[in-house]
mmCIF file of the N, C-alpha and C atoms, coordinates in Angstrom:
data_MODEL
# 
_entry.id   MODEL 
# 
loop_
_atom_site.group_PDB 
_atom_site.id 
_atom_site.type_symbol 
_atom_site.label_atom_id 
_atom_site.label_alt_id 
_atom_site.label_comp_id 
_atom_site.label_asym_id 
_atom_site.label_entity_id 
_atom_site.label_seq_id 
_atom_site.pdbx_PDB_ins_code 
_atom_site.Cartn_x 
_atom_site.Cartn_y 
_atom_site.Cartn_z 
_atom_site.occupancy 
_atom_site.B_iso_or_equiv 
_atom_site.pdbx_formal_charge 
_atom_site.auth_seq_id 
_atom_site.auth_comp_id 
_atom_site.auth_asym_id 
_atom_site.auth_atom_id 
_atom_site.pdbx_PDB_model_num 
ATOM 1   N N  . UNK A 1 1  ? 44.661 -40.539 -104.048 1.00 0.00 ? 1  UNK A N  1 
ATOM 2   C CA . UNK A 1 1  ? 44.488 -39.161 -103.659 1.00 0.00 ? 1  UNK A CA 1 
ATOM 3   C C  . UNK A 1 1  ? 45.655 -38.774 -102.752 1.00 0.00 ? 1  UNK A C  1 
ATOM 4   N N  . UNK A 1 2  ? 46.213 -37.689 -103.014 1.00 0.00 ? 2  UNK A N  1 
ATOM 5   C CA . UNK A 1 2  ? 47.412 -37.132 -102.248 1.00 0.00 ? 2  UNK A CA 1 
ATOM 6   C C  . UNK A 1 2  ? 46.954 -36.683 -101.099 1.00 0.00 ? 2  UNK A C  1 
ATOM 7   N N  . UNK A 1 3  ? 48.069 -35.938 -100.569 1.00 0.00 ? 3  UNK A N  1 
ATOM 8   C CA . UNK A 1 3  ? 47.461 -35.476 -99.190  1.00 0.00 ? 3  UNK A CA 1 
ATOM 9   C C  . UNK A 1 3  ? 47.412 -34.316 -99.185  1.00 0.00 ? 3  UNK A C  1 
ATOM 10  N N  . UNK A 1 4  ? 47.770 -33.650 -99.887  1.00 0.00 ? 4  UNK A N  1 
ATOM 11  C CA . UNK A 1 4  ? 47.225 -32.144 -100.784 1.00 0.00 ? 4  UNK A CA 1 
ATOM 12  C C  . UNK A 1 4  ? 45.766 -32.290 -101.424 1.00 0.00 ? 4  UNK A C  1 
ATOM 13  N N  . UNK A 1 5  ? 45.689 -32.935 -102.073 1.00 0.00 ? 5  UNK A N  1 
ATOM 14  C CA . UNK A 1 5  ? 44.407 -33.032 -102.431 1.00 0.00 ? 5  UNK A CA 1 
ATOM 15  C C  . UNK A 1 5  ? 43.118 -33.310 -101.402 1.00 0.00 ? 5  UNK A C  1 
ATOM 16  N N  . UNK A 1 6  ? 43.628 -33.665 -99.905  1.00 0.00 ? 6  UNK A N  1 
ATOM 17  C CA . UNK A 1 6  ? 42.628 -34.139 -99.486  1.00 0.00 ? 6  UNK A CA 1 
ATOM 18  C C  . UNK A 1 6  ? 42.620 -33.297 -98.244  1.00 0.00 ? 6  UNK A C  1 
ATOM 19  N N  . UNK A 1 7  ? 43.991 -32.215 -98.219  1.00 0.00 ? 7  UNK A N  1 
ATOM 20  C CA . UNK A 1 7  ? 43.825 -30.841 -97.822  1.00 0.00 ? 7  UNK A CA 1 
ATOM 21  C C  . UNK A 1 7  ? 42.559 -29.903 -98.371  1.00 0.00 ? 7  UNK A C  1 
ATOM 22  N N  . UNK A 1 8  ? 42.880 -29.970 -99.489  1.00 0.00 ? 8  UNK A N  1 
ATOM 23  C CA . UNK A 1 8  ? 42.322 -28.909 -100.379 1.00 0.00 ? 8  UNK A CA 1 
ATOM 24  C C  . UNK A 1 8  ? 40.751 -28.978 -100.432 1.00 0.00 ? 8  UNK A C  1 
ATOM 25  N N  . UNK A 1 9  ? 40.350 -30.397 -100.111 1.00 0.00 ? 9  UNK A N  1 
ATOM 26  C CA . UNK A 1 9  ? 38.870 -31.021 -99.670  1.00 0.00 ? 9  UNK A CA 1 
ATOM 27  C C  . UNK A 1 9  ? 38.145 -30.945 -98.741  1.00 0.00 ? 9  UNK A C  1 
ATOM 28  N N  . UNK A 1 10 ? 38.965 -30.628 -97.861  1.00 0.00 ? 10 UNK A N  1 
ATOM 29  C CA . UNK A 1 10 ? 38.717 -30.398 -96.393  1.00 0.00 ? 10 UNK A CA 1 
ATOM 30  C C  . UNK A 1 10 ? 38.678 -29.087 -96.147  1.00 0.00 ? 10 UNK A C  1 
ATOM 31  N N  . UNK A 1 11 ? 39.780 -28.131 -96.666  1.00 0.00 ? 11 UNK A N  1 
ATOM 32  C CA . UNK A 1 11 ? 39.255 -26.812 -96.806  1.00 0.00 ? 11 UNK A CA 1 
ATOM 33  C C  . UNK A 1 11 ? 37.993 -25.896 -97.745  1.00 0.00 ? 11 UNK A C  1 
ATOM 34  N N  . UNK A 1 12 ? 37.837 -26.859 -98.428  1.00 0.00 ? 12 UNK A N  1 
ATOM 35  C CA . UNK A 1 12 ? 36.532 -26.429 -99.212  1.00 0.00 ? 12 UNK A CA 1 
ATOM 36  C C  . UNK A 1 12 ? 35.670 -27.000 -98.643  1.00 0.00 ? 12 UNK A C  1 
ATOM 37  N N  . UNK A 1 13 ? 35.625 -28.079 -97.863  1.00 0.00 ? 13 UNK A N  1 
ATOM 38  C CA . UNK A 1 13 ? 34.433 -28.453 -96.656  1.00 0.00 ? 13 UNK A CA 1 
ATOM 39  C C  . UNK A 1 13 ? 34.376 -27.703 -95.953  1.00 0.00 ? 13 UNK A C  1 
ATOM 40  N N  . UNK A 1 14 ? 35.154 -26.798 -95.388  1.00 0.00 ? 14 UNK A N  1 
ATOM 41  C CA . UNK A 1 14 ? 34.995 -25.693 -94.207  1.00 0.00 ? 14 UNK A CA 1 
ATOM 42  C C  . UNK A 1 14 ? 34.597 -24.737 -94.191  1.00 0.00 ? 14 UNK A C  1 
ATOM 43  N N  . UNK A 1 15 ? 34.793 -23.823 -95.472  1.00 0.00 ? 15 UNK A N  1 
ATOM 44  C CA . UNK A 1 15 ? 34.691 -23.141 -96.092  1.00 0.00 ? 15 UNK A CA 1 
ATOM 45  C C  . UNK A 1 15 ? 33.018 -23.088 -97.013  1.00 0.00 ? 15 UNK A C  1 
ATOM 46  N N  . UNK A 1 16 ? 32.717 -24.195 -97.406  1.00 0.00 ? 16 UNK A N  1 
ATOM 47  C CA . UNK A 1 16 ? 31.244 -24.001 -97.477  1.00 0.00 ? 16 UNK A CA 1 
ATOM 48  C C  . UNK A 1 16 ? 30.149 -24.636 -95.780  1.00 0.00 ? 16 UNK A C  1 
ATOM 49  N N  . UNK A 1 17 ? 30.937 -25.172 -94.825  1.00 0.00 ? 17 UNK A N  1 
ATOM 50  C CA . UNK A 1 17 ? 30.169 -25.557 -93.614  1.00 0.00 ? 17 UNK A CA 1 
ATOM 51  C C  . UNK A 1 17 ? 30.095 -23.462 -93.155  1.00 0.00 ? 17 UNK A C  1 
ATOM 52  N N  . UNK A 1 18 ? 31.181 -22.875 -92.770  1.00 0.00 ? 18 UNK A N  1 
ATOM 53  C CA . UNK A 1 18 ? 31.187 -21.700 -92.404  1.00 0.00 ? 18 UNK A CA 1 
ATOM 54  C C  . UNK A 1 18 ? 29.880 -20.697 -92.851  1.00 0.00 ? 18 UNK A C  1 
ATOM 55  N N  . UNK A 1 19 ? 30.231 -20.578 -94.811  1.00 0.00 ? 19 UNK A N  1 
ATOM 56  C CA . UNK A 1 19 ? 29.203 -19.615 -94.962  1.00 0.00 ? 19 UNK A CA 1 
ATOM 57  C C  . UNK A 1 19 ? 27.302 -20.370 -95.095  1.00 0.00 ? 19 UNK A C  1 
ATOM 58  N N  . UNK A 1 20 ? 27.427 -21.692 -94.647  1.00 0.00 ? 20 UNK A N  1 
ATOM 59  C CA . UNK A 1 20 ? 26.365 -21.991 -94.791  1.00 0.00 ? 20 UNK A CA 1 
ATOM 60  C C  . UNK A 1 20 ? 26.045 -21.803 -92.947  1.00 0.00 ? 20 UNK A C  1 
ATOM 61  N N  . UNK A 1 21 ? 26.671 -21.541 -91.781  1.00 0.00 ? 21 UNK A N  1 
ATOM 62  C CA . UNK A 1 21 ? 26.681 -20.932 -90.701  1.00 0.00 ? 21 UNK A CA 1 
ATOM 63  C C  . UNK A 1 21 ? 25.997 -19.887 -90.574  1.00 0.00 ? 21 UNK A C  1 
ATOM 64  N N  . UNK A 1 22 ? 26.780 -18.956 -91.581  1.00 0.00 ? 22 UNK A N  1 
ATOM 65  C CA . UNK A 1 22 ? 26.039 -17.655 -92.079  1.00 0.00 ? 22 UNK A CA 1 
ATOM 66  C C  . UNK A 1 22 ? 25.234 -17.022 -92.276  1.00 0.00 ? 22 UNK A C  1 
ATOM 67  N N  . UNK A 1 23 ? 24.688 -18.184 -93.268  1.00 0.00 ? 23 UNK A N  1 
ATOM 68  C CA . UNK A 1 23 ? 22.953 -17.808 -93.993  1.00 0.00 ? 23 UNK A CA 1 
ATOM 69  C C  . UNK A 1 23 ? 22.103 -18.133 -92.778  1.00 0.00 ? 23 UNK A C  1 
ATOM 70  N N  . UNK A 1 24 ? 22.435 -19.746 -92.425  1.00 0.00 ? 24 UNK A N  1 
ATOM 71  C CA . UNK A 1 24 ? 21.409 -20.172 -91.313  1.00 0.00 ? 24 UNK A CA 1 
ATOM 72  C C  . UNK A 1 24 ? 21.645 -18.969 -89.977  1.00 0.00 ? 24 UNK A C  1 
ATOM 73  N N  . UNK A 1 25 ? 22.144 -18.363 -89.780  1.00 0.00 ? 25 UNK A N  1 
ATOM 74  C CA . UNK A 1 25 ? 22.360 -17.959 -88.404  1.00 0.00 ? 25 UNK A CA 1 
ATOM 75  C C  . UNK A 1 25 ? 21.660 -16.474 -89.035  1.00 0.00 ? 25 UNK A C  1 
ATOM 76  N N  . UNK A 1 26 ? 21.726 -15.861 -89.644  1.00 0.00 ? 26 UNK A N  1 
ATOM 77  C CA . UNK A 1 26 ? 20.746 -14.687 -90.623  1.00 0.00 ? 26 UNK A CA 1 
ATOM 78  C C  . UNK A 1 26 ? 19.354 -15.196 -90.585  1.00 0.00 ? 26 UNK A C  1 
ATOM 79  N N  . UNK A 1 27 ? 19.636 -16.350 -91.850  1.00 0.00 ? 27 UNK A N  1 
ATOM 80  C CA . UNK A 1 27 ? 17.663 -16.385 -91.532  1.00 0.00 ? 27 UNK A CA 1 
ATOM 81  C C  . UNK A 1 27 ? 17.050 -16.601 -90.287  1.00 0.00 ? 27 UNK A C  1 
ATOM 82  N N  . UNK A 1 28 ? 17.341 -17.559 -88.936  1.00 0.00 ? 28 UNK A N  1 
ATOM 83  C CA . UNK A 1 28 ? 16.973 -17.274 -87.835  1.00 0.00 ? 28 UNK A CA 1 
ATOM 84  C C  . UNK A 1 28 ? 17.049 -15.819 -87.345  1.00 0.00 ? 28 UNK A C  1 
ATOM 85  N N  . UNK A 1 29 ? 17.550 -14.816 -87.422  1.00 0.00 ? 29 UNK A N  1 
ATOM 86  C CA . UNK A 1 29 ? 17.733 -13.879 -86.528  1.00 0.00 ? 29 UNK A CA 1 
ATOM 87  C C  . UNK A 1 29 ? 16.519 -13.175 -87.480  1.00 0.00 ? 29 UNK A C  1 
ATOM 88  N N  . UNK A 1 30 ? 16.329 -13.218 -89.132  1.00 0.00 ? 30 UNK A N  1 
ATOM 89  C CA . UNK A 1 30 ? 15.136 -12.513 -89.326  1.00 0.00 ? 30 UNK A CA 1 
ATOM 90  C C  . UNK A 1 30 ? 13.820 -13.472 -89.161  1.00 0.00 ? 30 UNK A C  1 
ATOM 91  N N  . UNK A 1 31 ? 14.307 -14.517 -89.110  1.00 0.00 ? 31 UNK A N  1 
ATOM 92  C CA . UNK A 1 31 ? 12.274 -15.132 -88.735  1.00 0.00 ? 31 UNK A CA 1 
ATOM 93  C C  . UNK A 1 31 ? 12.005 -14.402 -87.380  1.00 0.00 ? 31 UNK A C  1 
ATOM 94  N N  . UNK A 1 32 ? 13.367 -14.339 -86.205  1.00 0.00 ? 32 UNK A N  1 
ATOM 95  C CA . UNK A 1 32 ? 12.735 -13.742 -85.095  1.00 0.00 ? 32 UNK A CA 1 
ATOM 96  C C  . UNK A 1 32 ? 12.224 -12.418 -85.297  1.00 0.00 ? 32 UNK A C  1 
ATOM 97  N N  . UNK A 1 33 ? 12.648 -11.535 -86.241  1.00 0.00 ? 33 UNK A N  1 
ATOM 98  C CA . UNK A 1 33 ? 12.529 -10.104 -86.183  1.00 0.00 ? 33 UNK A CA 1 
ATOM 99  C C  . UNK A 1 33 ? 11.132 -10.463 -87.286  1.00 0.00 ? 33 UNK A C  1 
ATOM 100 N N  . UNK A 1 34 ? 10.206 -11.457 -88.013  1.00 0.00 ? 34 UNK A N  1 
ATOM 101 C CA . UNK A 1 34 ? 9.585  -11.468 -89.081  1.00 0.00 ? 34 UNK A CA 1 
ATOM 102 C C  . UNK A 1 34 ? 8.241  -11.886 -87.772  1.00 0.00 ? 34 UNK A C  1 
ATOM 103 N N  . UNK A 1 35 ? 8.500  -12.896 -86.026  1.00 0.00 ? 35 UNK A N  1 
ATOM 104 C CA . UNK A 1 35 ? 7.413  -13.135 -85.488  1.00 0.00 ? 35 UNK A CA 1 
ATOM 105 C C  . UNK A 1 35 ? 7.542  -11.712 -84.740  1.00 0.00 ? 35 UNK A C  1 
ATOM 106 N N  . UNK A 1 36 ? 8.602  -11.083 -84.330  1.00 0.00 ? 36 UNK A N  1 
ATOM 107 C CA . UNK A 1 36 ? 8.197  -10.328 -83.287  1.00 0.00 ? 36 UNK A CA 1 
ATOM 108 C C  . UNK A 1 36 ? 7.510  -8.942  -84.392  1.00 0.00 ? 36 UNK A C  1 
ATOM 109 N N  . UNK A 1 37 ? 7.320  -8.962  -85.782  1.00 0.00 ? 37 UNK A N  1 
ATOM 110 C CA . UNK A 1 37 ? 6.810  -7.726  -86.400  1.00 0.00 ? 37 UNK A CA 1 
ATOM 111 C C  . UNK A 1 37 ? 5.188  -8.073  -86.589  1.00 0.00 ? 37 UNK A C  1 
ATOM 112 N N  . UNK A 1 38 ? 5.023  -9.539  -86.801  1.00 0.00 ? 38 UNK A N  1 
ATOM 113 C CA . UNK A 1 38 ? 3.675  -10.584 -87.151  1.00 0.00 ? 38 UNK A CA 1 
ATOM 114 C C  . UNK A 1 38 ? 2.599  -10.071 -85.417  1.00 0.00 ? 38 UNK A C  1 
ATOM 115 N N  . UNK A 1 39 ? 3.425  -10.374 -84.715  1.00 0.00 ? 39 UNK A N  1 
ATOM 116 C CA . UNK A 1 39 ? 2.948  -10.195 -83.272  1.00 0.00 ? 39 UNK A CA 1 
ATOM 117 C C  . UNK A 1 39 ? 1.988  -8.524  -83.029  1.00 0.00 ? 39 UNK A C  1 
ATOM 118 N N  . UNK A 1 40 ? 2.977  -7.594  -83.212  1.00 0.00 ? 40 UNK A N  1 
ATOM 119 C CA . UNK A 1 40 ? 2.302  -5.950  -83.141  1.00 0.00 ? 40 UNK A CA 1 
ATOM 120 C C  . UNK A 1 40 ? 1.575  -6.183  -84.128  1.00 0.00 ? 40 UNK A C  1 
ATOM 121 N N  . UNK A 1 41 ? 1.108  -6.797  -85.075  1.00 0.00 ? 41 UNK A N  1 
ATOM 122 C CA . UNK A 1 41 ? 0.156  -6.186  -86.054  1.00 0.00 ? 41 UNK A CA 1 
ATOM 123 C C  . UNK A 1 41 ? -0.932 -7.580  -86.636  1.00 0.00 ? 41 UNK A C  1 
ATOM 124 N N  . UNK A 1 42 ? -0.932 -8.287  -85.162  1.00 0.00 ? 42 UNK A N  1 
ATOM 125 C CA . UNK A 1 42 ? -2.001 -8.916  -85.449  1.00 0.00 ? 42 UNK A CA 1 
ATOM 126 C C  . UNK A 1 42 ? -2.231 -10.344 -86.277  1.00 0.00 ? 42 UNK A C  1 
ATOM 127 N N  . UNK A 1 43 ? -0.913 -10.398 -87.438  1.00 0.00 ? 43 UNK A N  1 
ATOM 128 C CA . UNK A 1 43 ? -1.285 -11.429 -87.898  1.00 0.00 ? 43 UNK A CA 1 
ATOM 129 C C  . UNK A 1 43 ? -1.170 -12.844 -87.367  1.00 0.00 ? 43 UNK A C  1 
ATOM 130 N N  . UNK A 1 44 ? -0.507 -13.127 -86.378  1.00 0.00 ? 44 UNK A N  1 
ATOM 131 C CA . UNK A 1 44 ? -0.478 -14.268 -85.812  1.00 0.00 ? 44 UNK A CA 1 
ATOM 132 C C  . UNK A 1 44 ? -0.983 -14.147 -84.157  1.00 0.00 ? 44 UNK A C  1 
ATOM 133 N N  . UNK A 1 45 ? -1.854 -14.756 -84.158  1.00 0.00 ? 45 UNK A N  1 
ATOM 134 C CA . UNK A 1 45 ? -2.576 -14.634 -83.093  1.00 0.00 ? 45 UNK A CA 1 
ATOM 135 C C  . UNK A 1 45 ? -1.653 -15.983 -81.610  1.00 0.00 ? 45 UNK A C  1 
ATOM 136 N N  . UNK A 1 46 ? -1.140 -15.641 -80.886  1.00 0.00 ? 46 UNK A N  1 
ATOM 137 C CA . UNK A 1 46 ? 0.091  -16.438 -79.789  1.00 0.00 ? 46 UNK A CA 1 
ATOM 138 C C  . UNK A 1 46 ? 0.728  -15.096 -78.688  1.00 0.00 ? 46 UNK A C  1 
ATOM 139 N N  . UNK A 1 47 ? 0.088  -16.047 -77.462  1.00 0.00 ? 47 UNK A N  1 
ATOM 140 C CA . UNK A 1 47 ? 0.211  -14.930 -76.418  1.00 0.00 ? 47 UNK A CA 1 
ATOM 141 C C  . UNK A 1 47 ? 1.864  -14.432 -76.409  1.00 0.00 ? 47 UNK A C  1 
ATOM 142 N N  . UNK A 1 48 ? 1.842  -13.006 -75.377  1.00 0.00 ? 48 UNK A N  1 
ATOM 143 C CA . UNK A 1 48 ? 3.261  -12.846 -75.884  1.00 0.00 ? 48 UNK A CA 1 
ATOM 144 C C  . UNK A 1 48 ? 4.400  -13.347 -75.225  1.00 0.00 ? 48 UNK A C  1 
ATOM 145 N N  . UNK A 1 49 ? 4.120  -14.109 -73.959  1.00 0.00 ? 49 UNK A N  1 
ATOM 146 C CA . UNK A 1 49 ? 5.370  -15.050 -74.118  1.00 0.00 ? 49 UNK A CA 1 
ATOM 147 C C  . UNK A 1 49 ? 5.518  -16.403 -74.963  1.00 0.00 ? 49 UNK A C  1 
ATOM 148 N N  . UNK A 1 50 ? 4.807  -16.153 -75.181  1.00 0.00 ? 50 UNK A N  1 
ATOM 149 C CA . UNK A 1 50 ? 5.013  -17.459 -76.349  1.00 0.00 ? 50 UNK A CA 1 
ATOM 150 C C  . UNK A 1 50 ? 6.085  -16.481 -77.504  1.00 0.00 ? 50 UNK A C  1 
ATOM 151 N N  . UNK A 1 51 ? 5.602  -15.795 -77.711  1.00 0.00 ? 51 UNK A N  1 
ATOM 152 C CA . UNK A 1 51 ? 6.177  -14.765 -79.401  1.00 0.00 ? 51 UNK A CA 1 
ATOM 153 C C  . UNK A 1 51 ? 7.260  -13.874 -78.830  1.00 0.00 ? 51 UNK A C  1 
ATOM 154 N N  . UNK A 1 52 ? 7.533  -13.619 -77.582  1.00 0.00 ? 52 UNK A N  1 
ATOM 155 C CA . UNK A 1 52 ? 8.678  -13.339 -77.040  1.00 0.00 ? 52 UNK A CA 1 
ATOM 156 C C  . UNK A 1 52 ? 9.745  -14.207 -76.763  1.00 0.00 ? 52 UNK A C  1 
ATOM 157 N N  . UNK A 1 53 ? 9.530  -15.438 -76.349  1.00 0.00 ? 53 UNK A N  1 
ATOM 158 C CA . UNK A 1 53 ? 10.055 -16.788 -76.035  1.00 0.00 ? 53 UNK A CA 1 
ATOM 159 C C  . UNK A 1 53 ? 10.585 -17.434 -77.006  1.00 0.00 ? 53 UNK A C  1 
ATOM 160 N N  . UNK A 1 54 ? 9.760  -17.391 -78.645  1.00 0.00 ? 54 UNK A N  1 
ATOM 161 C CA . UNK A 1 54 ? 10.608 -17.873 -79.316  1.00 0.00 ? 54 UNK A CA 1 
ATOM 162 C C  . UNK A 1 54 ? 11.403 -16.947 -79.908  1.00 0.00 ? 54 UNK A C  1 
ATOM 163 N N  . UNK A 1 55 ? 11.038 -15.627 -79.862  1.00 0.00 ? 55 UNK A N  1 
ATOM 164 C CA . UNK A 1 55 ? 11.764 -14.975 -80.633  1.00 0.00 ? 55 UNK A CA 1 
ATOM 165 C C  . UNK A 1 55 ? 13.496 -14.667 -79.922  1.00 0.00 ? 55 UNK A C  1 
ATOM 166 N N  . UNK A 1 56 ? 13.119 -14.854 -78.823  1.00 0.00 ? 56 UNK A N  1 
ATOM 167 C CA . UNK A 1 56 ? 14.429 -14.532 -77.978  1.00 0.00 ? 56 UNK A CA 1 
ATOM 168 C C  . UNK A 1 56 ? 15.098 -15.932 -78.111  1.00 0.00 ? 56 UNK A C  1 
ATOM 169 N N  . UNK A 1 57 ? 14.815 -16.749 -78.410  1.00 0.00 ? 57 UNK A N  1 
ATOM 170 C CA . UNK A 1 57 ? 15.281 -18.432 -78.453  1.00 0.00 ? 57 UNK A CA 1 
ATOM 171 C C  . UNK A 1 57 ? 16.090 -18.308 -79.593  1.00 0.00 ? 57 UNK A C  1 
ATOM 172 N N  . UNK A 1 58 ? 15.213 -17.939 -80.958  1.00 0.00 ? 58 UNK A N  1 
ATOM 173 C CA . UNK A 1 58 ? 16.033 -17.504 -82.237  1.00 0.00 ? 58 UNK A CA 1 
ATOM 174 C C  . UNK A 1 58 ? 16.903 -16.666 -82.397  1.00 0.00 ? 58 UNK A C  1 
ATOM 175 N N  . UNK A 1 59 ? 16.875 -15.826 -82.108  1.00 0.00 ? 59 UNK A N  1 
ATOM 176 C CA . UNK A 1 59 ? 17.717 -14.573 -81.383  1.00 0.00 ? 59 UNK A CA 1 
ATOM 177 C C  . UNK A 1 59 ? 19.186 -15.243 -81.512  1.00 0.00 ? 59 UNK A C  1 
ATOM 178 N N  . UNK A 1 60 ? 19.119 -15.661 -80.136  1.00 0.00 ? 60 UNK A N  1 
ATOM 179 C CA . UNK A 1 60 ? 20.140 -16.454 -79.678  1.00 0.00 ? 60 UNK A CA 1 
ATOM 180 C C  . UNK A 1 60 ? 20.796 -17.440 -80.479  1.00 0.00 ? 60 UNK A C  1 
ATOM 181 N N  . UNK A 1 61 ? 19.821 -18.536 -80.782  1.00 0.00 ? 61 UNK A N  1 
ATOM 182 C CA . UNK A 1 61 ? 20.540 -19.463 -81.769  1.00 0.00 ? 61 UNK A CA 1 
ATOM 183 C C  . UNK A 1 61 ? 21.329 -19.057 -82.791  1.00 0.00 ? 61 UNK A C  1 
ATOM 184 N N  . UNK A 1 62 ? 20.567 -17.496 -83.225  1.00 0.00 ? 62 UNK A N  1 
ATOM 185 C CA . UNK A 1 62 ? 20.963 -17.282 -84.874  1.00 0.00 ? 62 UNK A CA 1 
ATOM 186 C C  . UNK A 1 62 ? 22.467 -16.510 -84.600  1.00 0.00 ? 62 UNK A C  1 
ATOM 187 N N  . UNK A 1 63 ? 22.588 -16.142 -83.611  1.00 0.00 ? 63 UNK A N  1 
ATOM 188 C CA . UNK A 1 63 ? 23.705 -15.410 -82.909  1.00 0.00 ? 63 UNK A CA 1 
ATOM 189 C C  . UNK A 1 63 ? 25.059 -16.265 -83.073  1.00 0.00 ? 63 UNK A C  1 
ATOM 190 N N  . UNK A 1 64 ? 25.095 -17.547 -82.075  1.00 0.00 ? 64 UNK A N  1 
ATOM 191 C CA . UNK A 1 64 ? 25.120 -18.710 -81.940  1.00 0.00 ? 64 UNK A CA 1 
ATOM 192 C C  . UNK A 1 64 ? 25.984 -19.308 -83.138  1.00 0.00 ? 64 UNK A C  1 
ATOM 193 N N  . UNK A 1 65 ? 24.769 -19.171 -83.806  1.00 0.00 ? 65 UNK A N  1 
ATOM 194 C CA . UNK A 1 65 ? 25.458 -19.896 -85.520  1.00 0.00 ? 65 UNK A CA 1 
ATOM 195 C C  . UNK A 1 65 ? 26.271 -18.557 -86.564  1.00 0.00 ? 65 UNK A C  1 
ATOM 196 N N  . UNK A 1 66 ? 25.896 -17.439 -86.070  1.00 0.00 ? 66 UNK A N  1 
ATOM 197 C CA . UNK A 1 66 ? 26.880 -16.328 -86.751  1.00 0.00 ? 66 UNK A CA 1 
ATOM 198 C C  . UNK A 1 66 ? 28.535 -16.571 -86.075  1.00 0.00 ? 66 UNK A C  1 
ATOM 199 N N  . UNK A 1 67 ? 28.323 -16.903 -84.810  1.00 0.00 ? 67 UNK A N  1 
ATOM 200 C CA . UNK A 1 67 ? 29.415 -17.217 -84.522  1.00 0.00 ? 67 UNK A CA 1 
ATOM 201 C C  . UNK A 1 67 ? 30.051 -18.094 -84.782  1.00 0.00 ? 67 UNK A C  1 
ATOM 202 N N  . UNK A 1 68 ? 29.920 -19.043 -85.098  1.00 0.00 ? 68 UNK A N  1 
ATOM 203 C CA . UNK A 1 68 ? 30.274 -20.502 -85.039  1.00 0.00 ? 68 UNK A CA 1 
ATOM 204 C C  . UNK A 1 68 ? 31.037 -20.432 -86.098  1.00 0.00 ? 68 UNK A C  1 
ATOM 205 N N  . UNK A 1 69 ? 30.208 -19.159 -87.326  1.00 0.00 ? 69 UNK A N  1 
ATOM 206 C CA . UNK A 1 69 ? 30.691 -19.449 -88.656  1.00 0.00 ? 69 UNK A CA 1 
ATOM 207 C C  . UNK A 1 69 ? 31.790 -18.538 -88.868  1.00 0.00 ? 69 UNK A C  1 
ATOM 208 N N  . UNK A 1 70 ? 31.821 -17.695 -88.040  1.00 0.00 ? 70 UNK A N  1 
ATOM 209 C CA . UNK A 1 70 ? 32.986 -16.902 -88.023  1.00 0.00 ? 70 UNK A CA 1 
ATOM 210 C C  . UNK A 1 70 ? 33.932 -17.355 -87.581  1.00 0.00 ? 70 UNK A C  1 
ATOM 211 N N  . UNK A 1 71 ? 33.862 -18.250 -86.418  1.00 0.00 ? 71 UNK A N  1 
ATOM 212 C CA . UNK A 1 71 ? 34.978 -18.991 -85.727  1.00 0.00 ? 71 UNK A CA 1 
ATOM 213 C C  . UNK A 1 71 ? 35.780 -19.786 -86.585  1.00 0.00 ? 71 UNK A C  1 
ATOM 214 N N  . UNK A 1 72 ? 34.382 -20.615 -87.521  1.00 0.00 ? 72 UNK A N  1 
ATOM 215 C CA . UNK A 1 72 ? 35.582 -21.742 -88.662  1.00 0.00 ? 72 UNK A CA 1 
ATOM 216 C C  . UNK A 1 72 ? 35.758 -20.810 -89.920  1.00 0.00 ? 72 UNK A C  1 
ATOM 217 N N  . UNK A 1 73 ? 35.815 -19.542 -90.093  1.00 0.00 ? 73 UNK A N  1 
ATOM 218 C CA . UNK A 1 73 ? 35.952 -19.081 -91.482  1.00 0.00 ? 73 UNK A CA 1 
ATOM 219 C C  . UNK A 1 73 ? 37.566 -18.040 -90.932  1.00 0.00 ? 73 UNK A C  1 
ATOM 220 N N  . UNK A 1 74 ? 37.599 -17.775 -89.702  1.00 0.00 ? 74 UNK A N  1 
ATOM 221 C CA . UNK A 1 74 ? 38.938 -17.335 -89.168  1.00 0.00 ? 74 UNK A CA 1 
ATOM 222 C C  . UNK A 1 74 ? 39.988 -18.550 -88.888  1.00 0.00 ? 74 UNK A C  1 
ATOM 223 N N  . UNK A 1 75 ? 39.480 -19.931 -88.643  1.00 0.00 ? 75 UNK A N  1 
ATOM 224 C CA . UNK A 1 75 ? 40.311 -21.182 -88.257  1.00 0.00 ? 75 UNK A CA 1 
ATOM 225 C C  . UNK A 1 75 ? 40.687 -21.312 -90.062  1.00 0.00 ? 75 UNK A C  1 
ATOM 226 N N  . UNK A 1 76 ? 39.623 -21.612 -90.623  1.00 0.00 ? 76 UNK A N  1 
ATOM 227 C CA . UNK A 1 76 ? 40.428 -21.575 -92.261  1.00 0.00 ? 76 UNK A CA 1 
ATOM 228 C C  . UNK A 1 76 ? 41.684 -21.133 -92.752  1.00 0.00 ? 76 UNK A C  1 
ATOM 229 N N  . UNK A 1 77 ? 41.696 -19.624 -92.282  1.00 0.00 ? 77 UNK A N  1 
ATOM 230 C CA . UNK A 1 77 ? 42.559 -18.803 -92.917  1.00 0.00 ? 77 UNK A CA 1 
ATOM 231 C C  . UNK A 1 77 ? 43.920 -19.204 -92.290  1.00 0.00 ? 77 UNK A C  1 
# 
């Protein structure tokens, strides 16, 4: 294996680590927006710092990982 080739491997490792950053850092930010909608209307019964607590936890994380993935999808280029 050349060392082009093992460029080219490494950038397609980055490049799918980034947009898989993406998704994960999305679906956290809607499970938080999916407990804090569950919460007003009853279906999950969890006091509200509990359903504030995690939702602000996810929040964050999913933030977190939007960034992260932006950081290595701008280092790519």
């Amino acid at each position: 294996m050349s060392a082009e080739d093992n460029q080219n491997a490494n950038s397609k490792a980055a490049s799918f680590r980034a947009i898989l950053d993406f998704v994960m850092g999305t679906i956290y930010v809607v499970l938080a927006g999916v407990i804090l909608y569950s919460r007003h209307f009853g279906t999950i019964e969890l006091p509200p710092a509990t359903v504030y607590g995690m939702s602000g936890l996810l929040i964050v994380y999913g933030i977190f990982r939007l960034y992260l993935g932006y950081k290595r999808y701008k280092q790519e280029r």
